[in-house]
DRENDO-1510 file (C-alpha; in Angstrom, 1 decimal, always signed):
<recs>
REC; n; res; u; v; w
REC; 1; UNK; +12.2; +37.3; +33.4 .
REC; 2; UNK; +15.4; +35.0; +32.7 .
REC; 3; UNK; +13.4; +32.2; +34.8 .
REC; 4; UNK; +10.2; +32.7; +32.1 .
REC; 5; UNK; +11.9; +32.5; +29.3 .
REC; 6; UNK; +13.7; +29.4; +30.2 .
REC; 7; UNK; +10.3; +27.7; +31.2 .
REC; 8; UNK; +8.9; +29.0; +27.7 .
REC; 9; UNK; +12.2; +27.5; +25.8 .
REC; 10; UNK; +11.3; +24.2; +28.2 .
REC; 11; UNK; +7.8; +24.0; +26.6 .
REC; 12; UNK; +8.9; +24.3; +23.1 .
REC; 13; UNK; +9.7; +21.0; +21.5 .
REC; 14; UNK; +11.8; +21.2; +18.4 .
REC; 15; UNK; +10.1; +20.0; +15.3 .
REC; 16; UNK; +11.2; +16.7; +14.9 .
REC; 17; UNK; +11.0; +14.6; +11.2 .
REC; 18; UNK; +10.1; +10.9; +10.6 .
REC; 19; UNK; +9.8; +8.9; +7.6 .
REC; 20; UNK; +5.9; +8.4; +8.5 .
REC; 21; UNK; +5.6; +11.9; +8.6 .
REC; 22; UNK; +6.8; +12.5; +5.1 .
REC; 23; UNK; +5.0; +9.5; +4.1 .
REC; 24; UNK; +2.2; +11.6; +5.4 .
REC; 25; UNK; +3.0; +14.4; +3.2 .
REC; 26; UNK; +3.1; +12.7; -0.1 .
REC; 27; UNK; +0.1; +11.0; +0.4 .
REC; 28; UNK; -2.0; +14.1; +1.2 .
REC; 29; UNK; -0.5; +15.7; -1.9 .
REC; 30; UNK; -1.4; +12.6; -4.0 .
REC; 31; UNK; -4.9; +12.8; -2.5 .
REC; 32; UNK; -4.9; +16.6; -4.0 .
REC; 33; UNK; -3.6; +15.8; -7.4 .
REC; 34; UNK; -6.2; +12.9; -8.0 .
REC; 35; UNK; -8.7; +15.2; -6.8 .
REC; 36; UNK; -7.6; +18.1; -9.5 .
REC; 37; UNK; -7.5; +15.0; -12.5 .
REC; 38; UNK; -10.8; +13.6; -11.1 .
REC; 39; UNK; -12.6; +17.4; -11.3 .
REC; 40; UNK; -11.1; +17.9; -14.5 .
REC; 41; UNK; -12.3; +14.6; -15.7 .
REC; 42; UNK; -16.1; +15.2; -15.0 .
REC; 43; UNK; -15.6; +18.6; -15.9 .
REC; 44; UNK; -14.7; +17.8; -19.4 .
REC; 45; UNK; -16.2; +14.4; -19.9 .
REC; 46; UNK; -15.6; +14.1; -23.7 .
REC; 47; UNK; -12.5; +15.4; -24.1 .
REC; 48; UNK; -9.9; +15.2; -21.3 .
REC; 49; UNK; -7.4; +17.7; -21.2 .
REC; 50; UNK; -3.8; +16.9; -21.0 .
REC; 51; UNK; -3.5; +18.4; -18.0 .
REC; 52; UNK; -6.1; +16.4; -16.5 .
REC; 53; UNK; -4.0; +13.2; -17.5 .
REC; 54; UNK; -0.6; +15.3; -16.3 .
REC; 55; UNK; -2.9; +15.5; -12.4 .
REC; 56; UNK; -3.8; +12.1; -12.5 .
REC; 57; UNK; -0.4; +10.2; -13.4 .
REC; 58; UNK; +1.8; +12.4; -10.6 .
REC; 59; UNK; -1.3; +11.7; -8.3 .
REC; 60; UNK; -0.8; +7.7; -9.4 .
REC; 61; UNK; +2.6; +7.4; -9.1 .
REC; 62; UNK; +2.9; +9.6; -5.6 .
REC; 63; UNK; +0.1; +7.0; -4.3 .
REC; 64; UNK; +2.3; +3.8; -5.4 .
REC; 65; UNK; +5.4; +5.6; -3.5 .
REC; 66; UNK; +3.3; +6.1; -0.4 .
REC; 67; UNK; +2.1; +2.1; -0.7 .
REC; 68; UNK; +5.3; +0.8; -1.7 .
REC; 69; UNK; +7.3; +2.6; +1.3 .
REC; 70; UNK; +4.7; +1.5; +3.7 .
REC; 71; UNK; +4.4; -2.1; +2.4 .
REC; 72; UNK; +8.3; -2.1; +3.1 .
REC; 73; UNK; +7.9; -0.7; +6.6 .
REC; 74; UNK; +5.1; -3.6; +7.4 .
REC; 75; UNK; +7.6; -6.1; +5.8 .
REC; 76; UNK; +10.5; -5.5; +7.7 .
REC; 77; UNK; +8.4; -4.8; +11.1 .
REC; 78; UNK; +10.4; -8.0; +13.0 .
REC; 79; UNK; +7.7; -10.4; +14.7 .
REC; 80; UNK; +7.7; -12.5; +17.5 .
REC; 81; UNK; +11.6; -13.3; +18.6 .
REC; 82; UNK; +13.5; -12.1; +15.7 .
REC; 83; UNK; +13.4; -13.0; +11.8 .
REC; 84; UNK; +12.8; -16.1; +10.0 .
REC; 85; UNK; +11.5; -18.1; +6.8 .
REC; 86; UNK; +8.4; -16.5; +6.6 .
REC; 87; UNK; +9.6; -13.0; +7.4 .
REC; 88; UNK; +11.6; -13.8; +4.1 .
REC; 89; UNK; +8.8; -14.8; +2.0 .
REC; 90; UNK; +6.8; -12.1; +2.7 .
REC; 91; UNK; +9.6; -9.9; +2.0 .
REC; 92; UNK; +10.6; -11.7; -1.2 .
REC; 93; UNK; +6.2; -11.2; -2.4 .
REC; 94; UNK; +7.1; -7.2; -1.4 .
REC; 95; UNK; +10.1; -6.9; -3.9 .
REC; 96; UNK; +8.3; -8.9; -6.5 .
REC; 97; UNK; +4.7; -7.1; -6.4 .
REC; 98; UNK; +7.0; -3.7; -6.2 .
REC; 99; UNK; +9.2; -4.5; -9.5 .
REC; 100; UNK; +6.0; -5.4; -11.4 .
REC; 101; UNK; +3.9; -2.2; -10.6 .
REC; 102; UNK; +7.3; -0.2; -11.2 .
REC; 103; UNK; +7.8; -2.1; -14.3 .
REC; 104; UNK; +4.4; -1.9; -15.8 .
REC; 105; UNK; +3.9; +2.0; -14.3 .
REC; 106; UNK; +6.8; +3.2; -16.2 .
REC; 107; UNK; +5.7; +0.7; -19.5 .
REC; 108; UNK; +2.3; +2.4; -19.2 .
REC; 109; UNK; +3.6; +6.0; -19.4 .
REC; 110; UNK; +6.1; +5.4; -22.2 .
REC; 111; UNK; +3.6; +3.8; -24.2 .
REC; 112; UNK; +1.0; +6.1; -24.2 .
</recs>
């Protein structure tokens, strides 16, 4: 039975965690939160409720995090023999484009 057992351990693959698979994660939970804010929207078409708003903003803002982080990962994928001037650039349009949508996100929310 020893012998079994060992096969079995063998089989078993430990569970292993990767930044894609989190990734993964948050964006199927932002896909569930916009879904809640989107019922509740056409549920209560004239007057939104709060919590409605509360759904859709953590539903926004997981979204962004799941674009930013994968816009990085694209970014800093190396092509061809290694990095050079455009690799920069299109890093440089990445941190640019992700200060304005953090910038105007967090603008938006204090405001109203």
């Amino acid at each position: 039975m020893e012998e079994k057992e060992k096969k079995e351990k063998k089989k078993r693959e430990p569970r292993t965690w990767s930044t894609t698979k989190v990734l993964d994660c948050v964006a199927y939970f932002a896909i569930i939160f916009i879904a809640i804010a989107l019922i509740f929207q056409l549920a209560f078409r004239n007057n939104v409720p709060n919590v409605a708003r509360a759904f859709e903003t953590i539903g926004e803002c997981l979204a962004f995090v799941v674009c930013i982080l994968l816009g990085f990962y694209w970014t800093m994928r190396k092509r061809g023999t290694g990095w050079n001037k455009r690799n920069l650039w299109w890093l440089i349009c990445w941190i640019v484009a992700t200060v304005v949508i953090i910038v105007i996100y967090i603008c938006n929310i204090v405001v109203v």
